[in-house]
KEMI-555965 format. One record per residue: residue in three letters; residue number from 0; chain; y, z, x of N, C-alpha, C in turn. Coordinates in pm, whole numbers, padded with zeros to 5 digits. Atoms other than C-alpha are relative to their C-alpha. Layout:
NODE   resn   resi   chain      n.y      n.z      n.x     ca.y     ca.z     ca.x      c.y      c.z      c.x
NODE    ALA    NUM       A        Y        Z        X        Y        Z        X        Y        Z        X
...
***
This chain:
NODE   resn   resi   chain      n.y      n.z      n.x     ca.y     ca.z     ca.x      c.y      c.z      c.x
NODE    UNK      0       A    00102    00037   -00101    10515    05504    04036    00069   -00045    00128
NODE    UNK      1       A   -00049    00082   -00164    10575    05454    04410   -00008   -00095   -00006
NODE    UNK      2       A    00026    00168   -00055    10630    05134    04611   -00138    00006    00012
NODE    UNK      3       A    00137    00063   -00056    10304    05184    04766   -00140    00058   -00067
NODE    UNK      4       A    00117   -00002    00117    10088    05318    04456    00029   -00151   -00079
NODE    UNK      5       A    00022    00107    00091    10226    04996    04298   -00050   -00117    00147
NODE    UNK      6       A    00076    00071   -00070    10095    04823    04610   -00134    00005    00001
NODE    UNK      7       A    00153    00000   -00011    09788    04969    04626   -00044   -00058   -00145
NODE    UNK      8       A    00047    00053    00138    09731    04886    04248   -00007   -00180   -00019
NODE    UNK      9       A   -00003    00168    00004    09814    04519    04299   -00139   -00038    00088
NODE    UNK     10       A    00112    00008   -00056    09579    04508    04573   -00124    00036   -00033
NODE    UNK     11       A    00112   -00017    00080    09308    04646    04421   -00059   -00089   -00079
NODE    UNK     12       A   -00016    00147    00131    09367    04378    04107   -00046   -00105    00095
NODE    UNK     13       A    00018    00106   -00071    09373    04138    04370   -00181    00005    00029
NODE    UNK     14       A    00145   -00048   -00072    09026    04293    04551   -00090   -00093   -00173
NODE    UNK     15       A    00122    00027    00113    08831    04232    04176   -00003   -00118   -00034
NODE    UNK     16       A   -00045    00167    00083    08997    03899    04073   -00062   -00074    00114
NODE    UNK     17       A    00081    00078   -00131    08838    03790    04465   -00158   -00006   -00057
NODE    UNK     18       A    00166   -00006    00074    08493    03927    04327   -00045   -00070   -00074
NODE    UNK     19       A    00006    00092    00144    08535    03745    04007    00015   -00157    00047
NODE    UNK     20       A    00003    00133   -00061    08602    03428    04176   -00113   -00028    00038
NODE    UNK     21       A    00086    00047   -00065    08336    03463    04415   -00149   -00027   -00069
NODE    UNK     22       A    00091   -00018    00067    08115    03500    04109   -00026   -00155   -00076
NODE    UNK     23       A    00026    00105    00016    08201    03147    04013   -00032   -00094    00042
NODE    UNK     24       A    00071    00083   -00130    08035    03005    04299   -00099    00004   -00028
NODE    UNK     25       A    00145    00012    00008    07690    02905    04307   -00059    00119    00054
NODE    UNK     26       A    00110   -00172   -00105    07452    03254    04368   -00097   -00066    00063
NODE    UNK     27       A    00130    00018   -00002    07211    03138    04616   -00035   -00173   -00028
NODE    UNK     28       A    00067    00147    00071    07031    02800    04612   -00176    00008    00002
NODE    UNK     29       A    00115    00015    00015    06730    02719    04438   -00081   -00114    00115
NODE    UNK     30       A    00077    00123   -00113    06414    02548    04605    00037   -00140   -00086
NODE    UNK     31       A   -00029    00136    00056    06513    02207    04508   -00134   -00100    00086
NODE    UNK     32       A    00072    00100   -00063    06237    01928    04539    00009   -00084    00024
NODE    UNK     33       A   -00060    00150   -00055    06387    01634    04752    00131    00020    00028
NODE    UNK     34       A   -00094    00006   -00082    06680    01797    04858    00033    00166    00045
NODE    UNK     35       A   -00058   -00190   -00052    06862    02109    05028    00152    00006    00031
NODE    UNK     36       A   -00120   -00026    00045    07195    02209    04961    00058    00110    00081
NODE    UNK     37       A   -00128   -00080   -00075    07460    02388    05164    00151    00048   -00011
NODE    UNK     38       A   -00151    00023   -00036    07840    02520    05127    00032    00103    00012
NODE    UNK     39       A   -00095   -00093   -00011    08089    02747    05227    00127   -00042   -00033
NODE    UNK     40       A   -00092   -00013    00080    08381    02820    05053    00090    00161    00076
NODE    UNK     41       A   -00059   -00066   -00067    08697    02988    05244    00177   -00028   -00015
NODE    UNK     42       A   -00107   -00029    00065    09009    03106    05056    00128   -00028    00096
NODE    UNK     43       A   -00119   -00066   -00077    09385    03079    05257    00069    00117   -00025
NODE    UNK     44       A   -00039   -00085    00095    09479    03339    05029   -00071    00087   -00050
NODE    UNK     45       A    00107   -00098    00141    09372    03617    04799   -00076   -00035   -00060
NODE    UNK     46       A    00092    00047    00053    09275    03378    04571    00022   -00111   -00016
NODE    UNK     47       A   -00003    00127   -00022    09183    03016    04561   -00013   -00088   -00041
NODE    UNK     48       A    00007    00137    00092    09234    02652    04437   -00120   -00048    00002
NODE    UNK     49       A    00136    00109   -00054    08903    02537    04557   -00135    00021   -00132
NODE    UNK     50       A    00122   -00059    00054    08581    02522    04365   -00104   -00117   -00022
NODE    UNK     51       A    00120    00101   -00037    08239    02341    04388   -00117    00112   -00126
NODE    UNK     52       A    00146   -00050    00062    07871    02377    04179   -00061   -00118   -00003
NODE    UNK     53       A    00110    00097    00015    07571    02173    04126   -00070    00052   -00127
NODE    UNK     54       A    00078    00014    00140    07373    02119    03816   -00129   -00062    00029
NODE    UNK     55       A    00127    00077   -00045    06952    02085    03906   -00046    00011   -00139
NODE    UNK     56       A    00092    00040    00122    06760    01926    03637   -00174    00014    00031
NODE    UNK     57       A    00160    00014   -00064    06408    02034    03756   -00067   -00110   -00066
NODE    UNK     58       A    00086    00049    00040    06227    01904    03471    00020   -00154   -00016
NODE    UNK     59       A   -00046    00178   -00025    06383    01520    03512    00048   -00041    00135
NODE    UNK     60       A   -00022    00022   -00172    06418    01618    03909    00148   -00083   -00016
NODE    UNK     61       A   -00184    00040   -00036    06835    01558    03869    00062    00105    00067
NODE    UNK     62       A   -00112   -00099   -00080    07108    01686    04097    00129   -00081   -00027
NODE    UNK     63       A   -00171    00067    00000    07461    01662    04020    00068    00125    00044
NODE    UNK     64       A   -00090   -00120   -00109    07733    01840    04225    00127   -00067   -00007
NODE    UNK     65       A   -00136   -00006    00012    08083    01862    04196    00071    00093    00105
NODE    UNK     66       A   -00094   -00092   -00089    08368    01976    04415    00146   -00061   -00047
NODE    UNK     67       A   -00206   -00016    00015    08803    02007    04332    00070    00118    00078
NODE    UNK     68       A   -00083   -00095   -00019    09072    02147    04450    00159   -00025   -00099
NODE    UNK     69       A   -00108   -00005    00114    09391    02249    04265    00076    00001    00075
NODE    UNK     70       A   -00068   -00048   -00055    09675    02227    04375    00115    00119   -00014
NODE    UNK     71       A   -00080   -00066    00017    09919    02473    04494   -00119    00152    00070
NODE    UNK     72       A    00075   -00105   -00043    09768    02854    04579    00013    00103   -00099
NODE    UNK     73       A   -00003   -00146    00049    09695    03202    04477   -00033   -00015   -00185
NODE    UNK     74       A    00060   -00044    00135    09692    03315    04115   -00022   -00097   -00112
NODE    UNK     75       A    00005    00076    00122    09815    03024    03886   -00169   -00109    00075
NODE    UNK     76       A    00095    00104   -00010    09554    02759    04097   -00101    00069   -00015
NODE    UNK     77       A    00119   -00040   -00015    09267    03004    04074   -00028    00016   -00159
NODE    UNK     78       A    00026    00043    00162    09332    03005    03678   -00061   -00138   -00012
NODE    UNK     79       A    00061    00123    00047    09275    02668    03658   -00108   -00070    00060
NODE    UNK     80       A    00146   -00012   -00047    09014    02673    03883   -00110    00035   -00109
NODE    UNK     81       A    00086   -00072    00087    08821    02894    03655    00010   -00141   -00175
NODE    UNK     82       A    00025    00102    00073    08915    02604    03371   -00083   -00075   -00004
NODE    UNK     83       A    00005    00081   -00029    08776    02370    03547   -00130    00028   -00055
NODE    UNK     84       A    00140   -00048    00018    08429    02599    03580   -00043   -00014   -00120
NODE    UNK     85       A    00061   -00018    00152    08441    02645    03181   -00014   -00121   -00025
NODE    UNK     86       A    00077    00127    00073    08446    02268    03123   -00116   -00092    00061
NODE    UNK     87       A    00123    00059   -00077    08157    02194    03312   -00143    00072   -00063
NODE    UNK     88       A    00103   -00103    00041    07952    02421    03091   -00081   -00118   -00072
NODE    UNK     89       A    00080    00068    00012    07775    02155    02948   -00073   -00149    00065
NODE    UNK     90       A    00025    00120   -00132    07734    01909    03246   -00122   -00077   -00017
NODE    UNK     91       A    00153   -00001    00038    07372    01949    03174   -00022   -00139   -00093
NODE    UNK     92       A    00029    00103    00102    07394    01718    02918    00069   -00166    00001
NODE    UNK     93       A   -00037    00165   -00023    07577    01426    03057   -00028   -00042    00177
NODE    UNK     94       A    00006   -00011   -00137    07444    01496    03429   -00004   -00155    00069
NODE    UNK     95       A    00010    00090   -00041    07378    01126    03490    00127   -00138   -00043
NODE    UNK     96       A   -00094    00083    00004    07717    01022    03408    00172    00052    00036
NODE    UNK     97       A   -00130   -00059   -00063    07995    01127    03643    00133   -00063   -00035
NODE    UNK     98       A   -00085    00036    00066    08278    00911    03512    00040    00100   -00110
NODE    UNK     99       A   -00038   -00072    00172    08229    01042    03161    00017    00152    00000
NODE    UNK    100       A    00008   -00141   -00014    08225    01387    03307    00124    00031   -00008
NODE    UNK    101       A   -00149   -00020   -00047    08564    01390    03492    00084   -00043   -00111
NODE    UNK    102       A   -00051   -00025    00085    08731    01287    03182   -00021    00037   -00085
NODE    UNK    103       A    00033   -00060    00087    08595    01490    02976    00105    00157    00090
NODE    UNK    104       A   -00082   -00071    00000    08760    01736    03186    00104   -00004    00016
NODE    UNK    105       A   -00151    00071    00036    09088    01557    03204    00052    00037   -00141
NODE    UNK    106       A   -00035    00028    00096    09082    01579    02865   -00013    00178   -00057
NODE    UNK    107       A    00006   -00177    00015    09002    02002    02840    00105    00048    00068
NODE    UNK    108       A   -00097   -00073   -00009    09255    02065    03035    00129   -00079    00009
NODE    UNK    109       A   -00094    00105    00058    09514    01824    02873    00086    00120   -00091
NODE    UNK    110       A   -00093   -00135    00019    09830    02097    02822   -00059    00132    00062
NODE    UNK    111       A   -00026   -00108   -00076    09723    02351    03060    00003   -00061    00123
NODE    UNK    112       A   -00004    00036   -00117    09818    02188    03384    00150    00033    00011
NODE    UNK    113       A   -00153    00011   -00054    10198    02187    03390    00005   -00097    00076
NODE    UNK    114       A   -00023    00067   -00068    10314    02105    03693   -00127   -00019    00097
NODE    UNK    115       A    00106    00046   -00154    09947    02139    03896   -00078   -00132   -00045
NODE    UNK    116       A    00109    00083   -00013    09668    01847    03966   -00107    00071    00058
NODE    UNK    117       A    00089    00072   -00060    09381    01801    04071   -00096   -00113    00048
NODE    UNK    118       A    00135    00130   -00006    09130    01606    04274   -00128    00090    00031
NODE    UNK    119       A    00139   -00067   -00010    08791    01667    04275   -00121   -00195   -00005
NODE    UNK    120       A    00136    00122   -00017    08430    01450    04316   -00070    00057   -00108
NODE    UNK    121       A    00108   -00036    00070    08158    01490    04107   -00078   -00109    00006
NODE    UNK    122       A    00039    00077    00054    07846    01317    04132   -00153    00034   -00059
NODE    UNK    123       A    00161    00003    00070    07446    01233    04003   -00060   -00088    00126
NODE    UNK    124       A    00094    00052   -00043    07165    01195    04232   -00195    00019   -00075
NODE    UNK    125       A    00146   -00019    00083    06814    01109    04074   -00098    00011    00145
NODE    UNK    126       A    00078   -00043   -00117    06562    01300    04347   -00155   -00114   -00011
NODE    UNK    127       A    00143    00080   -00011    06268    01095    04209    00007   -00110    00085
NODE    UNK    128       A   -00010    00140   -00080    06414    00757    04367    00127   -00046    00098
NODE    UNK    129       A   -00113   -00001   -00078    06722    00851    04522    00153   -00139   -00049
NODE    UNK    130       A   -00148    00034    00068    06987    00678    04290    00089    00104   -00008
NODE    UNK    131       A   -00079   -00075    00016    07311    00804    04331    00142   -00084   -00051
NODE    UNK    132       A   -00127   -00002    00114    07651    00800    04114    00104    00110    00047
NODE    UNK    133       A   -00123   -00109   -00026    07975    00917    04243    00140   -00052   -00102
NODE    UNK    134       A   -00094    00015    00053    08301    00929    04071    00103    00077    00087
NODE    UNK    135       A   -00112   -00055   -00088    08614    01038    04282    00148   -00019   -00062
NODE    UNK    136       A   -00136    00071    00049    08965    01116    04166    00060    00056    00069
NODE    UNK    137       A   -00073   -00047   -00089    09179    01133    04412   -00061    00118    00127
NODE    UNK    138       A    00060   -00115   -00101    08962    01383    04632   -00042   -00082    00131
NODE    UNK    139       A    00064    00012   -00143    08864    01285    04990   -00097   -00053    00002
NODE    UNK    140       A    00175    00047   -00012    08569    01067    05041   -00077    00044    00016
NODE    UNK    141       A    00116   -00022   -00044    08262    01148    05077   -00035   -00056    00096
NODE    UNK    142       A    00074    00060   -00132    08112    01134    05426   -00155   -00054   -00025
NODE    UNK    143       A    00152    00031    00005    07757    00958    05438   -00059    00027    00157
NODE    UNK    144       A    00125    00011   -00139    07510    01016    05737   -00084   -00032   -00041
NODE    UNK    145       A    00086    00084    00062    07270    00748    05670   -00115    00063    00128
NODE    UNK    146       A    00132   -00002   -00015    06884    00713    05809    00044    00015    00165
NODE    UNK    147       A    00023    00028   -00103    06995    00622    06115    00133    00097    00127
NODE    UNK    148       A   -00142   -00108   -00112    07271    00903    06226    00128   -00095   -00026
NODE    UNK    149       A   -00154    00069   -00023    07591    00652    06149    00072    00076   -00193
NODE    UNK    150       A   -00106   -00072    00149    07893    00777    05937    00039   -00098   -00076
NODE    UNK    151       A   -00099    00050    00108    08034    00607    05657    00092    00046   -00116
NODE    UNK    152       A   -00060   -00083    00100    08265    00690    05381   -00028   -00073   -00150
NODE    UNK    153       A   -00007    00048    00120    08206    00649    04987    00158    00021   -00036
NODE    UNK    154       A   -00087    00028    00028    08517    00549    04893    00034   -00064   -00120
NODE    UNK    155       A    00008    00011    00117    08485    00506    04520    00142    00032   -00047
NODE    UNK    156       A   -00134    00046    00025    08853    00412    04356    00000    00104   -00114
NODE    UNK    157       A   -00033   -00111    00138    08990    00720    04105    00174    00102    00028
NODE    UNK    158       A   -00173   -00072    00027    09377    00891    04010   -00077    00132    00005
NODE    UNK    159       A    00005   -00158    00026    09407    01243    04034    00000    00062   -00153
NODE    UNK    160       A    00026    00003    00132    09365    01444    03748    00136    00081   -00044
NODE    UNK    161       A   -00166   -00036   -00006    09757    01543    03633   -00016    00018   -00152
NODE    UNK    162       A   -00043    00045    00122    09901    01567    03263    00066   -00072   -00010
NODE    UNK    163       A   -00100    00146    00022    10119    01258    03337   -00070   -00078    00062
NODE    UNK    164       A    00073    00153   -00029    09899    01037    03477   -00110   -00038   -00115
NODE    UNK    165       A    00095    00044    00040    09638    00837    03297   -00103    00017    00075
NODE    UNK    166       A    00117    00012   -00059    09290    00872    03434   -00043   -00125    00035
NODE    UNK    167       A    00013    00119   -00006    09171    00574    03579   -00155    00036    00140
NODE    UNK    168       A    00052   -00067   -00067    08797    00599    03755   -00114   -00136    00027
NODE    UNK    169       A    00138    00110   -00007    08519    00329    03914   -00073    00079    00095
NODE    UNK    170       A    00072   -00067   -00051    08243    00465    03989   -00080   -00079    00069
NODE    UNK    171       A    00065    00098   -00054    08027    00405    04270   -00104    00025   -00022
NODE    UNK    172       A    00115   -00028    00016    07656    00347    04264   -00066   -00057    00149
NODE    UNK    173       A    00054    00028   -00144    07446    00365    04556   -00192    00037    00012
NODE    UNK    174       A    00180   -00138   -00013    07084    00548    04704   -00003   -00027    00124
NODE    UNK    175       A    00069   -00046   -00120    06963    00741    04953   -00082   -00014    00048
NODE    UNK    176       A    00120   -00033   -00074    06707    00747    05187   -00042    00095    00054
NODE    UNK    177       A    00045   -00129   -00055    06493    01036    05308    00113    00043    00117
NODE    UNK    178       A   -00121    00009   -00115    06739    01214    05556    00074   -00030    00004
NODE    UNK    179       A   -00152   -00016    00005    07034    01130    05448    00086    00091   -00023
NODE    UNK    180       A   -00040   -00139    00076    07297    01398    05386    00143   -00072   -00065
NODE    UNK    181       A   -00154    00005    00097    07668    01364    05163    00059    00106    00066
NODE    UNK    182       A   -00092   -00109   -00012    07906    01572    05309    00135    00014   -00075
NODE    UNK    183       A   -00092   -00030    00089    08169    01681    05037    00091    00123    00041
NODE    UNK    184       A   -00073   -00104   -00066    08494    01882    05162    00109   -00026   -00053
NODE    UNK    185       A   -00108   -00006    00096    08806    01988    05032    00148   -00041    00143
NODE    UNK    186       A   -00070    00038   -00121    09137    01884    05251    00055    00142    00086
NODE    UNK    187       A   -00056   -00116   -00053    09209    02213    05336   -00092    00007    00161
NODE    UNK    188       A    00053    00023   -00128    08975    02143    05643   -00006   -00089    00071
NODE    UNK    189       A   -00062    00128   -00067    09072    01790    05743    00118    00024    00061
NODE    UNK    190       A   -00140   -00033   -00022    09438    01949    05752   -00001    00100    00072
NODE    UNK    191       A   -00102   -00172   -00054    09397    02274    05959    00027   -00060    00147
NODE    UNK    192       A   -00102    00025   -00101    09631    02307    06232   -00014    00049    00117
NODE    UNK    193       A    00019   -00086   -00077    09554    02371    06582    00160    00049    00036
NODE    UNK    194       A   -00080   -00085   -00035    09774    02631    06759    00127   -00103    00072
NODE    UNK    195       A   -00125    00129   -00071    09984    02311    06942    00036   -00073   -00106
NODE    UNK    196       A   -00054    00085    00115    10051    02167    06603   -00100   -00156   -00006
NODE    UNK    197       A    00116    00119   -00010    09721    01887    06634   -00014    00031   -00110
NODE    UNK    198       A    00110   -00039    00102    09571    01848    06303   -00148   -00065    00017
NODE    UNK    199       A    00182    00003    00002    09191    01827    06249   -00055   -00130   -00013
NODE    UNK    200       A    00036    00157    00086    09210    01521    06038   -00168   -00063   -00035
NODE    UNK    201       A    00130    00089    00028    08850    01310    05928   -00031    00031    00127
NODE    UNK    202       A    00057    00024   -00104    08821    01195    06264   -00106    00144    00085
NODE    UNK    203       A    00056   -00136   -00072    08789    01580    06401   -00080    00053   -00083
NODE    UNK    204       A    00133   -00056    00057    08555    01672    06117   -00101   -00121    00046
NODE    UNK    205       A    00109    00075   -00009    08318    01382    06192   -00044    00016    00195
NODE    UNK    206       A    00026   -00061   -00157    08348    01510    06590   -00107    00101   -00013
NODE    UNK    207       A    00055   -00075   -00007    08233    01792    06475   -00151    00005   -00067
NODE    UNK    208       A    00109    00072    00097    07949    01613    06225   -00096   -00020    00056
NODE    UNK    209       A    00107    00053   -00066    07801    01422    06488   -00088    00117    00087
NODE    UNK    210       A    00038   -00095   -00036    07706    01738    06710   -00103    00051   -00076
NODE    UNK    211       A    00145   -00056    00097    07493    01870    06411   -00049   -00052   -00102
NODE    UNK    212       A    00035    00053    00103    07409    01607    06208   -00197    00017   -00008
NODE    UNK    213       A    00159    00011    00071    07008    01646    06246   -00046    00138   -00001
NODE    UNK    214       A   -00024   -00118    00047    07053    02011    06146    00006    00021   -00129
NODE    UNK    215       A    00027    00001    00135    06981    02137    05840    00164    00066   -00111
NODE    UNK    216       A   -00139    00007    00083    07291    02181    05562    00011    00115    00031
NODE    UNK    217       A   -00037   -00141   -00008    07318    02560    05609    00049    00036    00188
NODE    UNK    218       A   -00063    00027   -00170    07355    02498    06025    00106   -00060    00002
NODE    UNK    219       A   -00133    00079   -00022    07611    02226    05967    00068    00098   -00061
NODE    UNK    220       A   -00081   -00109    00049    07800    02473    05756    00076    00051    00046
NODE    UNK    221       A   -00044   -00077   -00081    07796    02730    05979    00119   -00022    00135
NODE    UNK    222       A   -00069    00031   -00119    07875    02525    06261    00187   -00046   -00019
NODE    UNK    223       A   -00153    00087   -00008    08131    02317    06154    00103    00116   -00027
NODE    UNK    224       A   -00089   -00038    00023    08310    02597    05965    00049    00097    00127
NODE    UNK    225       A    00009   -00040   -00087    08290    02827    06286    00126   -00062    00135
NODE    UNK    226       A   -00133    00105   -00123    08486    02518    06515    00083   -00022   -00073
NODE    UNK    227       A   -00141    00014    00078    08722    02461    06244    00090    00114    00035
NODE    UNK    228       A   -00100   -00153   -00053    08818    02837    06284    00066    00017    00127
NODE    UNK    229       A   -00006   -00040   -00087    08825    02828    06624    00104   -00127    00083
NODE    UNK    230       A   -00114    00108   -00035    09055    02477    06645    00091    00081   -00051
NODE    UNK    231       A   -00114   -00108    00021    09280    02696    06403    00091    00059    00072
NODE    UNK    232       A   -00046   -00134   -00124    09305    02963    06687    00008    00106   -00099
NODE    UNK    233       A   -00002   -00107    00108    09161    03195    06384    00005   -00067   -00134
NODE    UNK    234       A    00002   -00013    00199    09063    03244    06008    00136   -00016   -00014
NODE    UNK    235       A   -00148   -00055    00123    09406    03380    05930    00120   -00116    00035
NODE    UNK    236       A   -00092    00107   -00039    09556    03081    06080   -00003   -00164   -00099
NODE    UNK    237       A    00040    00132    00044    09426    02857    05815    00124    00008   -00158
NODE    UNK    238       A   -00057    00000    00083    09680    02737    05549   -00006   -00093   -00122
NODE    UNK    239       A   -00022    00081    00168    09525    02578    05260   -00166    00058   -00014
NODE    UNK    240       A    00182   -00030    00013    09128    02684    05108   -00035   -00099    00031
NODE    UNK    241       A    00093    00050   -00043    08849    02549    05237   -00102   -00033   -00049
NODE    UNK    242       A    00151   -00008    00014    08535    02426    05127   -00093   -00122    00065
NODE    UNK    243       A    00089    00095   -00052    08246    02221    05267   -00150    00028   -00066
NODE    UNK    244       A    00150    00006    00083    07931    02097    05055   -00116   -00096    00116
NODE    UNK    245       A    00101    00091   -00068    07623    01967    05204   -00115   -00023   -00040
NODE    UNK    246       A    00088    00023    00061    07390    01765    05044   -00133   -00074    00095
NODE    UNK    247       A    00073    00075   -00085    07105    01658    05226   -00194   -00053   -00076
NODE    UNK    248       A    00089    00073    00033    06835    01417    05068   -00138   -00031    00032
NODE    UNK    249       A    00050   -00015   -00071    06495    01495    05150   -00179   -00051   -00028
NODE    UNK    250       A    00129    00035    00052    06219    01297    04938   -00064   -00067    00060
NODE    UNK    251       A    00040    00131   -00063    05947    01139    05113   -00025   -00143   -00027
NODE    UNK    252       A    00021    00148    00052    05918    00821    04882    00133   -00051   -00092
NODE    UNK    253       A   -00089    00026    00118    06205    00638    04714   -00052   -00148   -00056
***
């Protein structure tokens, strides 16, 4: 076989294993009653450490949503990406307890990590009254945009999730008010690099926050991911995946 039949064949592999990824993303969001949900998800690579889902409980009106990233890139982090997806298969059943979640998957993928980590969030919001439950290990705060347009960060205390560390996780408990949103993001967009060597950092995502905060989660999305690209100086200029979740809280009575 040629060099560039065994190129094209890799590439190809590559092309389906992208498909197959993108298949472990949320298809689509349902109508949710009391909130509306947003994210984009944007690889540096072929294929990517990143990965996010939500779990709606219609008939007990629950939302729980999760986001990690793995570290490292390409093929081995997008394996354990896909781990991550399989131990979340029964989420359903502990949705109102994000602690007990995250080590539960600490504990699934206890000997397949090697040398990677992760951090990731995961939490539980109850839509009927707007209780919410975060757990964070090691992942990036959660931004808040409260009632009144001001930022804050949940900053709930948690280790990364490693095979040499111990887990260690306090969870926070809080609630929303109508109009609030959670913004959940992976660092790969705090960290991108403009073309002069500036990085983005918090500060420059919450620049870009305030601009469209009374916009609905699928606008902020757009927007933000759009000026991220364009601080970059380009997509292809970005060197770590991306994702950005947006939860936005929308019951009229809590």
């Amino acid at each position: 076989m040629s060099e560039n039949n065994k190129y094209e064949n890799i590439e190809r592999e590559l092309k389906k294993a992208r498909e197959i990824q993108k298949l472990l993303l949320p298809q689509g969001m349902p109508n949710i009653d009391g909130a509306k949900l947003a994210f984009k998800y944007e690889p540096a690579h072929d294929l990517g450490g990143d990965f996010l889902d939500f779990y709606y409980k219609k008939s007990e009106e629950q939302l729980g949503f999760f986001i990690c990233d793995v570290s490292g890139h390409g093929v081995p982090a997008a394996l354990l990406a896909v781990m991550v997806k399989m131990s979340l298969q029964l989420w359903g059943e502990h949705i109102s307890d994000p602690v007990g979640t995250l080590k539960k998957i600490h504990r699934s993928l206890h000997g397949k990590m090697g040398e990677h980590f992760l951090t990731a969030i995961i939490g539980f919001l109850c839509l009927k009254t707007g209780a919410l439950k975060i757990a964070r290990a090691g992942h990036p705060p959660v931004i808040l945009i409260n009632k009144d347009g001001e930022f804050s960060r949940i900053n709930s205390e948690g280790t990364i999730i490693h095979e040499q560390i111990e887990i260690f996780l306090i969870e926070y408990a809080g609630r929303l008010h109508q109009n609030e949103t959670l913004v959940l993001f992976t660092d790969g967009l705090t960290e991108a690099v403009s073309p002069d060597g500036k990085m983005l950092e918090e500060k420059g995502l919450i620049n870009m926050l305030e601009k469209h905060k009374y916009k609905n989660p699928d606008e902020i999305c757009n927007n933000v991911l759009t000026e991220t690209f364009e601080f970059a100086g380009g997509k292809n200029n970005l060197k770590d995946d991306l994702s950005l979740f947006i939860i936005k809280y929308t019951k009229e009575k809590n």
